[in-house]
C-alpha positions as CSV (number, residue, x, y, z in Angstrom):
1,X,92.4,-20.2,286.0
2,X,92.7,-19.3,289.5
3,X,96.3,-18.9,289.4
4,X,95.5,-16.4,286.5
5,X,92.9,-14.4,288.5
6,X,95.7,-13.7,291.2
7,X,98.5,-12.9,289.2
8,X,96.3,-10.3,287.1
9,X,94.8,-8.4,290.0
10,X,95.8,-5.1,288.8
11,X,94.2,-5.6,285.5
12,X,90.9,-6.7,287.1
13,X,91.5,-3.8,289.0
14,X,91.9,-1.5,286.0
15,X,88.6,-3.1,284.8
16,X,86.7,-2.2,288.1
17,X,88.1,1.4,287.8
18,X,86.9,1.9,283.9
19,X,83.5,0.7,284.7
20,X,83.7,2.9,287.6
21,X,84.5,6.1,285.6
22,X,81.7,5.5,283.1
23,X,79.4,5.6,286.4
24,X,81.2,8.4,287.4
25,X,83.0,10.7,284.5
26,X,79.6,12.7,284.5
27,X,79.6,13.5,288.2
28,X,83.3,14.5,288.2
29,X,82.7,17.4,285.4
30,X,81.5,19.5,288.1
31,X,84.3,19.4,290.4
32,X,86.5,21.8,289.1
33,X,90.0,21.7,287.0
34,X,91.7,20.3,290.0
35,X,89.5,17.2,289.9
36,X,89.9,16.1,286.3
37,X,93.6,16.8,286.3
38,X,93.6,14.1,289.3
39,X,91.4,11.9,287.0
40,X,93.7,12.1,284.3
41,X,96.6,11.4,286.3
42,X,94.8,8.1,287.6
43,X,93.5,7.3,284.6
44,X,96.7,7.4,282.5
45,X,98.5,5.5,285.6
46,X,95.6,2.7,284.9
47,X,96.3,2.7,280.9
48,X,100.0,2.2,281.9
49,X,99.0,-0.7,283.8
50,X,96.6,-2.2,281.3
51,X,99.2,-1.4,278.6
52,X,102.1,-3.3,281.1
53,X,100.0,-6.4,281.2
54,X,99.2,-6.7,277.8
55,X,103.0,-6.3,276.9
56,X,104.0,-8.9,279.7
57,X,101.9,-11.3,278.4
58,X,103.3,-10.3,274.4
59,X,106.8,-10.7,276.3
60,X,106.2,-14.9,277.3
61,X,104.9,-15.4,274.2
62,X,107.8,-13.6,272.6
63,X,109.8,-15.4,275.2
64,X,108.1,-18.8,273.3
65,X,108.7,-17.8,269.9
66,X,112.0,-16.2,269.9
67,X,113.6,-13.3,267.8
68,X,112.0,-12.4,265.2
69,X,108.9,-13.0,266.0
70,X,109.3,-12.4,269.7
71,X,109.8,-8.5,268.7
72,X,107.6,-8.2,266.5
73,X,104.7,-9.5,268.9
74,X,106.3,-7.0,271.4
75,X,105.6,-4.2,268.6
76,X,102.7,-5.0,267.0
77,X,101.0,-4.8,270.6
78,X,102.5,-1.4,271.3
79,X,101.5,-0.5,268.3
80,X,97.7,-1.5,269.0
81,X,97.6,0.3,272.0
82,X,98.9,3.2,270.2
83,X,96.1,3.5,267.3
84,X,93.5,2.9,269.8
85,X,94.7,5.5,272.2
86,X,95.5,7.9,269.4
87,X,92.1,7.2,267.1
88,X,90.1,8.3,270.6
89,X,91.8,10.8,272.2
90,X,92.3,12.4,268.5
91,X,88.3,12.4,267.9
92,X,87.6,14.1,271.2
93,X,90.1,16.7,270.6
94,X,89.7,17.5,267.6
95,X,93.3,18.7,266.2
96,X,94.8,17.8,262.7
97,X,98.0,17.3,263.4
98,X,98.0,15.2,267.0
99,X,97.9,12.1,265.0
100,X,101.3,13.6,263.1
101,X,102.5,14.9,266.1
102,X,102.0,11.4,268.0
103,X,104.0,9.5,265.8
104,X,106.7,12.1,265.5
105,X,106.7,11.7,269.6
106,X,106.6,8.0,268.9
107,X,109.7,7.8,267.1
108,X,111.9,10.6,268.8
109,X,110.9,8.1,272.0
110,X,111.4,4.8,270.2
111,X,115.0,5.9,268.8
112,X,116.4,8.7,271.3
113,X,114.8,7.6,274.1
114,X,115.0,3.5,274.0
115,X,117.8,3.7,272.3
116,X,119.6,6.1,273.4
117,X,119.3,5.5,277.6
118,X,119.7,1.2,276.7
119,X,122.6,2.0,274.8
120,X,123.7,4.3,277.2
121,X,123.2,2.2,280.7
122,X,124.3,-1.1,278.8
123,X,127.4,0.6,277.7
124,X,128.5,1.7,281.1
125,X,127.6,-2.2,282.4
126,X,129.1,-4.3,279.3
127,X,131.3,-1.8,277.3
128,X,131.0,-2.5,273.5
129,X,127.2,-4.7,272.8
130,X,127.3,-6.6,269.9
131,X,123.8,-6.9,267.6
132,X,123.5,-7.7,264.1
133,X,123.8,-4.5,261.7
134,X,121.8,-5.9,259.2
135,X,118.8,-5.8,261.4
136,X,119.5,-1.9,261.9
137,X,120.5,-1.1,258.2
138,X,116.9,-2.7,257.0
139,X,115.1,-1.1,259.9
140,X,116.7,2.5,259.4
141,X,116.1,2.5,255.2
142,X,112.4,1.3,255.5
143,X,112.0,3.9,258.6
144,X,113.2,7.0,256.4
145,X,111.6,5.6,253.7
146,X,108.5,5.0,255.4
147,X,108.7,9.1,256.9
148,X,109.1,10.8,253.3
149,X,106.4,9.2,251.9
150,X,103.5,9.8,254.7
151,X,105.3,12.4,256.4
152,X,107.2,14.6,254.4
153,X,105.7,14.6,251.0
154,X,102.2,15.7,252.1
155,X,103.7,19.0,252.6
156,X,103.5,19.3,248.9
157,X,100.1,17.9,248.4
158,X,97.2,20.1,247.6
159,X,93.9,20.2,249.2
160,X,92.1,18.5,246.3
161,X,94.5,15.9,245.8
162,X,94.4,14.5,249.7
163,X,92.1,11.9,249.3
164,X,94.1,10.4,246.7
165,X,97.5,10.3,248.2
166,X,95.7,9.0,251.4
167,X,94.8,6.2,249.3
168,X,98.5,6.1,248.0
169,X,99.6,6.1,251.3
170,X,97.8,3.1,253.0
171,X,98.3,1.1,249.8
172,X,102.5,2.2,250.3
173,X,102.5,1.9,253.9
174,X,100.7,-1.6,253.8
175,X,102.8,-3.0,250.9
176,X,106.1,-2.3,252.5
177,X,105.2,-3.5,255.6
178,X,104.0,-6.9,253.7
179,X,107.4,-7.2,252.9
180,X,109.0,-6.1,255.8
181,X,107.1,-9.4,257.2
182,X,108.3,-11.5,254.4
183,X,111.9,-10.6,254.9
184,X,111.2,-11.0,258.8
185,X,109.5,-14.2,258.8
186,X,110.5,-15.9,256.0
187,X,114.0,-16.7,254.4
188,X,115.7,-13.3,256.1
189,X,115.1,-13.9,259.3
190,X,118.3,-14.1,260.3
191,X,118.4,-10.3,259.4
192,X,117.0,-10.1,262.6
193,X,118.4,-12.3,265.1
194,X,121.8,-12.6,266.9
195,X,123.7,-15.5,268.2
196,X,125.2,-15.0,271.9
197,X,126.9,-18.1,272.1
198,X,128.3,-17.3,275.4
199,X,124.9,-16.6,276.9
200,X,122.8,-19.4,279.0
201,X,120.1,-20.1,277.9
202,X,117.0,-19.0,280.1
203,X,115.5,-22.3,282.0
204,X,112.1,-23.1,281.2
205,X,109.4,-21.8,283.0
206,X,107.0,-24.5,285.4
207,X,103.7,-25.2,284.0
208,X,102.0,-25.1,286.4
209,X,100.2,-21.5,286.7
210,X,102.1,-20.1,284.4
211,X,99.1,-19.2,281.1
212,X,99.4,-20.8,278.0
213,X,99.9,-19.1,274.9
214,X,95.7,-19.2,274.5
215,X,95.5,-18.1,278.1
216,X,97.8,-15.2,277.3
217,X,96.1,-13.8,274.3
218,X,92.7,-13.6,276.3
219,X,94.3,-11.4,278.3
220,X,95.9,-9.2,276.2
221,X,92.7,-8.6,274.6
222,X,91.0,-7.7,277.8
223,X,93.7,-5.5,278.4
224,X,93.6,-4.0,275.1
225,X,89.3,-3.4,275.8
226,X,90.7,-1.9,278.8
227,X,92.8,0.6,277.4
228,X,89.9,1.7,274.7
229,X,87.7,2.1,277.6
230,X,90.3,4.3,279.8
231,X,91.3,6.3,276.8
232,X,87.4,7.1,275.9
233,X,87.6,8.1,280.2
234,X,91.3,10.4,279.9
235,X,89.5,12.0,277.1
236,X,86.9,13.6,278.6
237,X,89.3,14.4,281.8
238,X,92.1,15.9,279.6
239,X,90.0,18.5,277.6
240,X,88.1,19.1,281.2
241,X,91.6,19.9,282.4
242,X,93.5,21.9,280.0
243,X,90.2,23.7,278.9
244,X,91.5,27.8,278.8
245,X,95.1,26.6,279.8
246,X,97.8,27.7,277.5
247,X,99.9,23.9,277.0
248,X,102.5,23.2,274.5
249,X,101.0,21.7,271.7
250,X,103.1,18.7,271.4
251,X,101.8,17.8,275.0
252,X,99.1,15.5,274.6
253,X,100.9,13.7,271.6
254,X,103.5,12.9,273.9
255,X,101.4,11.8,276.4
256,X,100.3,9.0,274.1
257,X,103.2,8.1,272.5
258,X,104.6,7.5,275.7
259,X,101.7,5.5,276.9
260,X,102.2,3.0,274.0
261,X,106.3,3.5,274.7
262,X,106.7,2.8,278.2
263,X,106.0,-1.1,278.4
264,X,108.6,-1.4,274.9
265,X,111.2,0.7,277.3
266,X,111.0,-1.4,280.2
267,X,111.9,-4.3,278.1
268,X,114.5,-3.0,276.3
269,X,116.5,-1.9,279.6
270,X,116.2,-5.4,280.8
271,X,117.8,-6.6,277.7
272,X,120.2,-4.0,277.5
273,X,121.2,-4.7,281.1
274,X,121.5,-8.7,280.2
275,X,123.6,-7.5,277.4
276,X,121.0,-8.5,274.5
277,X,121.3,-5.5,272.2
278,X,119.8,-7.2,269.5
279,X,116.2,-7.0,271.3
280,X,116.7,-3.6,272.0
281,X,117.5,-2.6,268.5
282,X,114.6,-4.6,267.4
283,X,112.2,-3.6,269.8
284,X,113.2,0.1,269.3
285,X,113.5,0.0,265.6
286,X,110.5,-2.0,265.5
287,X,108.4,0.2,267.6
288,X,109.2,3.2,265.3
289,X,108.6,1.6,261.7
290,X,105.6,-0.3,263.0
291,X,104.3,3.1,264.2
292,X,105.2,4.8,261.0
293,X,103.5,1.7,258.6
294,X,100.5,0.6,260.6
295,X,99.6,3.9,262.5
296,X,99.7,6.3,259.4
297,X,97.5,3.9,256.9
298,X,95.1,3.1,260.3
299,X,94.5,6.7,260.9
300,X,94.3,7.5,257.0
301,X,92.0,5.3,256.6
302,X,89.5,6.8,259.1
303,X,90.0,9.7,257.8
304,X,89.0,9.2,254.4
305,X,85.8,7.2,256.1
306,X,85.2,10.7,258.4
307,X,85.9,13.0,255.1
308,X,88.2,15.0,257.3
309,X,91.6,15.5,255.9
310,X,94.4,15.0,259.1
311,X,97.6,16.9,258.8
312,X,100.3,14.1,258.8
313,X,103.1,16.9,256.9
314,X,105.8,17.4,259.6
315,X,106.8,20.7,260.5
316,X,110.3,22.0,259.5
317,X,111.8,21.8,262.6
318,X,109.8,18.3,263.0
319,X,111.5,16.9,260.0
320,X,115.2,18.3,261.0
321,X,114.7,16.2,264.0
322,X,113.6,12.9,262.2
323,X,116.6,13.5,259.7
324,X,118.7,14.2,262.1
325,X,117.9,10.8,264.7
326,X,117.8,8.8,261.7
327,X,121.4,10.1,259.8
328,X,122.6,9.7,263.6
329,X,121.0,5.7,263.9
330,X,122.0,4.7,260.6
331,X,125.9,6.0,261.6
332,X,126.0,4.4,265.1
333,X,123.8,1.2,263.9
334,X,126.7,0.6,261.2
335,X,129.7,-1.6,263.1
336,X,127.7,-4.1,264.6
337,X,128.5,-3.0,268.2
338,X,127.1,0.0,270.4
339,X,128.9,1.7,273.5
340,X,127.8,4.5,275.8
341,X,129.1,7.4,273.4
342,X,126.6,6.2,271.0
343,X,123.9,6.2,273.8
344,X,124.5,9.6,274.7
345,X,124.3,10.8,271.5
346,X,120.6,9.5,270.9
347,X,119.7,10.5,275.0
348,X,120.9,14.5,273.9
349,X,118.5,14.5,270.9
350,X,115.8,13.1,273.0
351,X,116.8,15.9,275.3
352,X,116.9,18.7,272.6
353,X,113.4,16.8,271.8
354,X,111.8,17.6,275.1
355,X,113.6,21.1,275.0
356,X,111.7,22.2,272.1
357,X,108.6,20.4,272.9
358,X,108.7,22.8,276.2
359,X,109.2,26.0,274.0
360,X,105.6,24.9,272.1
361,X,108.1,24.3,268.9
């Protein structure tokens, strides 16, 4: 337990500093703009940090478990970061369509972004990186799939009829992703994985202070309480700070996403870099479905329960972007094998992303 205690400092200190601000957050209101935009700052630096813990400690019992289920531990965490994040910073701010534009962010990070820069730095260290390309053709079908019907087709739904294609929706999302964990845990789960034959295997860790797979999950929970408590703390900060400021409107959904993103990223340039594409492709292909299944039916759900219809229909520019990443990732994701041409093509759409995220488009 000890041993524990002193390698989680940070997260005890991330603790300390959340029951701080709920001492403080009042106090800091009067201070000025300049004051809560330092708050936020901190306070998103001390989400990261919960958010990092909770993923290394999803990463040893990945490391335990193995492919599939090592990635899919990996997502399902980011992915509970994400909803709780997303379900409080989207009640204190009140927009429709953050939660739409969150996962949109999501997803243009997942696949440009992880993607795109692992693909791209992994290529210039190991030339051609071999995965398996039926992991990426199952990943990319239930992905677009996944998009039309919560993302796309609400466009065409009217006002009276919301309630009902929410339902629709969660029972969709929900059913494909029982499946999807069928296929990944069951008798295709070799869909998933990838043999590197010429690879060592990584030595076993000592036992001694190193947590147990119990010991692990305790912390990931109080990392996770952590990160409820911070985000309920950014809230307040953020709409004290961008209160009668003029911001892109895509900012704040970015801000999240990238919260929930950053932990995945690290992880997938470490495999890209021990030339392990398969992780990355399912870590980044992961990340985005589970965000599209589990986040859309989560935050339907609520609102159904709230009686307050969220905008989840992308914009048309929104959805020429998603078709776009996704026509590109099913192409490159075809052969098997990735290189650094493939990479930059994902890392330009994630720039063209953050182009028109700076425009307010």
């Amino acid at each position: 337990m000890k041993a524990i205690l002193q390698s989680e400092k940070l997260l005890l200190l991330v603790c300390a500093l959340a029951a701080a601000g709920y001492l403080a957050d009042a106090s800091l209101g009067v201070h000025g703009r300049l004051a809560s935009l330092l708050e936020t700052a901190v306070l998103i630096a001390a989400i990261l940090a919960a958010s990092l813990s909770v993923a290394r400690h999803a990463e040893r019992i990945a490391q335990k478990l193995g492919d599939p289920y090592g990635s899919m531990i990996l997502t399902l965490s980011a992915v509970l970061v994400e909803v709780i994040v997303l379900a409080i910073v989207s009640a204190r701010a009140g927009s429709p369509t953050l939660v739409r534009d969150s996962i949109y962010s999501a997803v243009m990070l997942d696949i440009n972004g992880i993607l795109g820069v692992a693909a791209l730095i992994g290529g210039f260290k190991h030339g051609e990186q071999s995965y398996n390309d039926d992991s990426a053709r199952t990943y990319s079908v239930m992905i677009l799939t996944a998009v039309t019907v919560s993302m796309i087709l609400p466009e065409f739904v009217p006002d009276p009829s919301w309630r009902a294609y929410s339902c629709f929706t969660i029972a969709a999302m929900l059913l494909l992703y029982g499946v999807f964990l069928r296929m990944q845990t069951g008798p295709h789960s070799y869909f998933f994985s990838y043999s590197y034959p010429d690879k060592k295997t990584r030595r076993p860790l000592p036992a001694s202070g190193y947590p147990n797979r119990r010991q692990s999950v305790a912390v990931m929970a109080i990392g996770i309480i952590a990160v409820g408590a911070l985000a309920e703390l950014m809230s307040h900060s953020l709409n004290r700070s961008l209160d009668g400021i003029e911001v892109p409107h895509g900012l704040v959904a970015l801000v999240v996403a990238g919260i929930s993103a950053a932990p995945e990223m690290l992880t997938a340039l470490r495999a890209a870099l021990a030339d392990r594409m398969q992780s990355v492709v399912n870590i980044a292909l992961g990340a985005s479905l589970s965000t599209v299944i589990l986040t859309v039916p989560a935050m339907e759900a609520m609102s159904l329960l709230s009686g307050q219809r969220i905008d989840m229909a992308m914009t048309p520019l929104q959805t020429l972007m998603m078709l776009a990443t996704l026509l590109v990732a099913a192409i490159n994701l075809n052969d098997g094998q990735t290189n650094a041409i493939e990479g930059m093509t994902h890392f330009i759409l994630f720039g063209a992303f953050l182009m028109l995220l700076s425009l307010g488009l």
